[in-house]
N, C-alpha and C positions, 0 to 999 in steps of 0.2 A: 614562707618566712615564719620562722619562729623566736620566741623571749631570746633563746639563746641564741638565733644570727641577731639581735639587737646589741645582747650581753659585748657577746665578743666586739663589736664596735665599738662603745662604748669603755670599755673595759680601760684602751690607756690612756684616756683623760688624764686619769689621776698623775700617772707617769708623767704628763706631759706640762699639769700644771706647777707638779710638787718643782720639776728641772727649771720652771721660768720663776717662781717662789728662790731656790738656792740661786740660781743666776742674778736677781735683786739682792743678793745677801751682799754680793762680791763687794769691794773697792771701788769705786765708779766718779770719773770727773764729770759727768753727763747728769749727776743726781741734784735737784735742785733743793733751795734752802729747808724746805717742808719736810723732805724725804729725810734727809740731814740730821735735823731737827729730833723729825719723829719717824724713827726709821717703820713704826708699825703701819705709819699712811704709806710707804711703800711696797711691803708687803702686801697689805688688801687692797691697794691696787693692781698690785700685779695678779693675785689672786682672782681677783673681779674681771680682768681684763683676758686673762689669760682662759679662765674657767668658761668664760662667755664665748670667744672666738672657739674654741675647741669641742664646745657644747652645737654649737652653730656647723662647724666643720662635718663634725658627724653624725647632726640630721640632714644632711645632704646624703650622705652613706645611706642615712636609714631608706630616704627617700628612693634611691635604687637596686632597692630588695622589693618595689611594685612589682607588680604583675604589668604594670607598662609598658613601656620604653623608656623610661628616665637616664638621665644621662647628667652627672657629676660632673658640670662644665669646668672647675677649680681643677680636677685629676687628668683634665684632658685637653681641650681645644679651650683659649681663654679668652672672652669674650668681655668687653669693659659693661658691667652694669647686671651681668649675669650669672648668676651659682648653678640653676638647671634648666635643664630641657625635657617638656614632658610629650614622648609620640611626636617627635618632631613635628611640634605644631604650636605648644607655648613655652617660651622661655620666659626665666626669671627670676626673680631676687628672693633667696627663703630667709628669714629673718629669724633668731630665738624669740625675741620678744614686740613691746610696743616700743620699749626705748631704747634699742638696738636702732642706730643709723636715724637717728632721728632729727628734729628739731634743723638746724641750719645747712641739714648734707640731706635732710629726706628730700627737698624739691631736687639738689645736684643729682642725686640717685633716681630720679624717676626721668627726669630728663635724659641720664646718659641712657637710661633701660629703653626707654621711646628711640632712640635715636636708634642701637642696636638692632634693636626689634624689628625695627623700618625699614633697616638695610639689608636684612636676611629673609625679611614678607614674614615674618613669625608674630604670634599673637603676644603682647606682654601681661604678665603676671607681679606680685608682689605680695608673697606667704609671709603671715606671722605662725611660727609652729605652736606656740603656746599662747590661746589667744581663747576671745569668743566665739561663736560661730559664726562669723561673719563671711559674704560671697555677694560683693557688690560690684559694679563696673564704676567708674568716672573716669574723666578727661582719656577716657579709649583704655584703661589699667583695670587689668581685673583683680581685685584686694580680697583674698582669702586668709581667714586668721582659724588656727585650730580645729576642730573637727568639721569642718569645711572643706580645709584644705588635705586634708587623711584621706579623707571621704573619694578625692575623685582617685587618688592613689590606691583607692583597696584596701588602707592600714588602717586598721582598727585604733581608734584615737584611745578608748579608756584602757 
């Protein structure tokens, strides 16, 4: 794996969030009085919204360029509660950030991840890619945030 198998992943982000940016430009009866109002809170939301999911999409990419077995559950077999498989042995949730999926859906998410996990014998996980270095267990979930979570992949986090 090198810079440039990263580059190329990364590369149509932009593509992808400049198309959901001109797609909020459009006509829309769906837009509410805010957006209306101040069509710039539509924009940076979309922005925000659209940069993050895409950002998230492919570090799961990045993710199976290990020398593992990693396996992009989203491109293949879909699994509620689950992005990847690592050595068929842990599945789980990779996250951009801390406030990705958080606050009133983080307990819904770790619940459906336990439930999945359960029903396949697989160990559950829950990655933040950009994070502290964090590698703790609780309630049975093992919680890796940033070069923690590189770390057992083989990717060089800096």
């Amino acid at each position: 794996m090198t810079d440039t198998d990263i580059y190329k992943i990364l590369l149509p982000i932009k593509v992808k969030v400049l198309a959901k940016v001109q797609q909020s430009l459009l006509p829309s009866k769906r837009k509410n009085i805010l957006k209306e109002a101040c069509p710039e809170i539509n924009i940076w939301s979309t922005v925000e919204r659209s940069l993050s999911t895409q950002i998230g999409l492919k570090l799961q990419e990045i993710a199976t360029l290990s020398s593992h077995n990693v396996v992009n559950l989203d491109k293949h077999q879909k699994y509620p509660g689950i992005d990847i498989r690592i050595d068929d042995i842990w599945e789980g949730q990779l996250k951009t950030s801390y406030n990705t999926q958080t606050g009133t859906h983080k307990q819904d998410a770790l619940k459906v991840l336990i439930d999945s996990t359960t029903q396949r014998n697989t160990k559950p996980f829950f990655a933040i890619a950009f994070g502290e270095n964090e590698d703790y267990m609780k309630r049975g979930i093992r919680f890796l945030s940033g070069p923690a979570f590189w770390s057992i992949l083989e990717i060089d986090y800096h």
